[in-house]
C-alpha positions as CSV (number, residue, x, y, z in Angstrom):
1,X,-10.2,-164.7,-4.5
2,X,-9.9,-161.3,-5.4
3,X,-12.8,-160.2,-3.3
4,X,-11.3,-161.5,-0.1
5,X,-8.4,-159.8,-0.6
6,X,-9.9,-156.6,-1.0
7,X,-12.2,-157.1,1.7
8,X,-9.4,-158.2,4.0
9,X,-7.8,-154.7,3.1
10,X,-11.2,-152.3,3.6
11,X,-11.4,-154.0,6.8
12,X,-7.7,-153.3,7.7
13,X,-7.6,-150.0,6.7
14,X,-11.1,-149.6,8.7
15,X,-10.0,-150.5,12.0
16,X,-7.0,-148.6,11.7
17,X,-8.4,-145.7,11.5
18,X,-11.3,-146.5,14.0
19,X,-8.7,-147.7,16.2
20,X,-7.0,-144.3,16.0
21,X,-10.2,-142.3,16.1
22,X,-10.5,-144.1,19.2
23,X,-7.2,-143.1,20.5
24,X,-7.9,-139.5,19.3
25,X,-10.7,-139.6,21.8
26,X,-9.0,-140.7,24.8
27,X,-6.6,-138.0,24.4
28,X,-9.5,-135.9,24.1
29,X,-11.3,-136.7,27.5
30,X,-7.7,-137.1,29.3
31,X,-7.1,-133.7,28.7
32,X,-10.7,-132.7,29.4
33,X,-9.9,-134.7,32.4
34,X,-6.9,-132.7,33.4
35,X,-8.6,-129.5,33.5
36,X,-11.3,-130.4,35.6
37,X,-10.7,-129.5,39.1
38,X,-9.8,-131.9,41.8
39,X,-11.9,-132.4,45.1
40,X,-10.4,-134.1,47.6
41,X,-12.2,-135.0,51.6
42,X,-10.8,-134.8,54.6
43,X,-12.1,-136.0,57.5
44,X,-12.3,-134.5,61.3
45,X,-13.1,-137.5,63.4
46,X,-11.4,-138.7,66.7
47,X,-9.8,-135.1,67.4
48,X,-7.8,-136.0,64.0
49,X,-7.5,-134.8,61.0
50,X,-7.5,-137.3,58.4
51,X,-5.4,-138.1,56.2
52,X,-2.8,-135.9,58.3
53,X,-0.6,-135.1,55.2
54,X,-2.7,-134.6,52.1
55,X,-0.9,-134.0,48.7
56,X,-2.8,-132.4,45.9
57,X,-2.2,-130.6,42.3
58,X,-2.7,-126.6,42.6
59,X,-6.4,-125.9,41.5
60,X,-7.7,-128.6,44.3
61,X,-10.3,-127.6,46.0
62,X,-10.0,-129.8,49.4
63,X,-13.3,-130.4,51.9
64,X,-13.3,-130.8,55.7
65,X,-16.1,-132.7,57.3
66,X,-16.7,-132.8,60.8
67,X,-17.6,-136.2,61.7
68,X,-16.9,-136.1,65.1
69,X,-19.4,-135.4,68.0
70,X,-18.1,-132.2,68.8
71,X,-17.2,-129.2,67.3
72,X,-13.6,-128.6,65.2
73,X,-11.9,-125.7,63.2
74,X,-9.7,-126.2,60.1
75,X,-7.2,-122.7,60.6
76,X,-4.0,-122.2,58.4
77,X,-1.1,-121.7,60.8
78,X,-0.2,-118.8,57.6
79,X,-3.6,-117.0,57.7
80,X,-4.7,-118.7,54.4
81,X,-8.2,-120.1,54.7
82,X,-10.4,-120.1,58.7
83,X,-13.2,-122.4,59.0
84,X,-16.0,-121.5,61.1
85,X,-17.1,-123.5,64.1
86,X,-18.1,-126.9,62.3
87,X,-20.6,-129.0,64.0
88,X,-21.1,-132.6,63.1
89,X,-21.2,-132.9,59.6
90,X,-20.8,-129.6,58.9
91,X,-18.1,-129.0,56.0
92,X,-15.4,-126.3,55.2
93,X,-14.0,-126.1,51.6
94,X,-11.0,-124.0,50.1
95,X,-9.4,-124.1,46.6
96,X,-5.5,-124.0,46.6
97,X,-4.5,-122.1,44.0
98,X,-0.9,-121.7,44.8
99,X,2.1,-124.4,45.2
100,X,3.4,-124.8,48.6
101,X,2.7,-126.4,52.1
102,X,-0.3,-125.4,54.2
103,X,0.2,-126.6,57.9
104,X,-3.5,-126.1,59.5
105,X,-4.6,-126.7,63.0
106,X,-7.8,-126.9,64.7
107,X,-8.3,-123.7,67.1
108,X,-10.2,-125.4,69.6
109,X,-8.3,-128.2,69.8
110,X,-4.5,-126.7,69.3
111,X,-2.6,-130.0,69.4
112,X,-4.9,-131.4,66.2
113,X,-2.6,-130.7,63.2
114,X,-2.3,-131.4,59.5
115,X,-1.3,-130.2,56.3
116,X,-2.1,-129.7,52.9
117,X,0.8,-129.7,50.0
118,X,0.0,-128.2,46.8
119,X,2.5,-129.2,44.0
């Protein structure tokens, strides 16, 4: 009887602190997680920009790809990032390092609009 008992209690004690070793570990890769840099796509297709409104954490860095059959810009209304001419399935990328809203347009096509927050 007494083995049981004992047994019982190494095992206990075992998966509690495997169980926290565990948890140890998921905080671990969560934070590892945090650090790494986001990247987010946006698609040009359809003389549209989507999605239209994009919210993102600051150190995003944020893609364009042209996926229409003719050729787009992705330009900052602000002068913060300018795209060359992207032909289909070209891409554009730019990493947001500051907070804020970045409205963006396409210069060929002036009435195509977005924008980008950063929080």
């Amino acid at each position: 009887m007494m083995r049981r008992s004992v047994s019982k209690a190494v095992l206990t004690v075992g998966l509690a602190f495997g169980i926290g070793a565990l948890g140890a570990r998921q905080d671990y890769f969560a934070a590892n997680a945090q650090q790494k840099p986001e990247i987010t796509e946006i698609k040009i297709d359809n003389f549209s920009f989507g999605p239209a409104m994009l919210t993102v954490s600051v150190g995003t860095t944020v893609t364009w790809t042209n996926r229409d059959d003719i050729p787009h810009t992705v330009v900052s209304t602000d002068g913060v990032f300018k795209s060359k001419v992207l032909d289909t399935d070209e891409k554009f990328s730019f990493t947001f390092s500051k907070a804020g809203t970045y409205p963006y347009f396409c210069s060929i096509h002036p009435k195509m609009t977005a924008k980008v927050i950063v929080q």
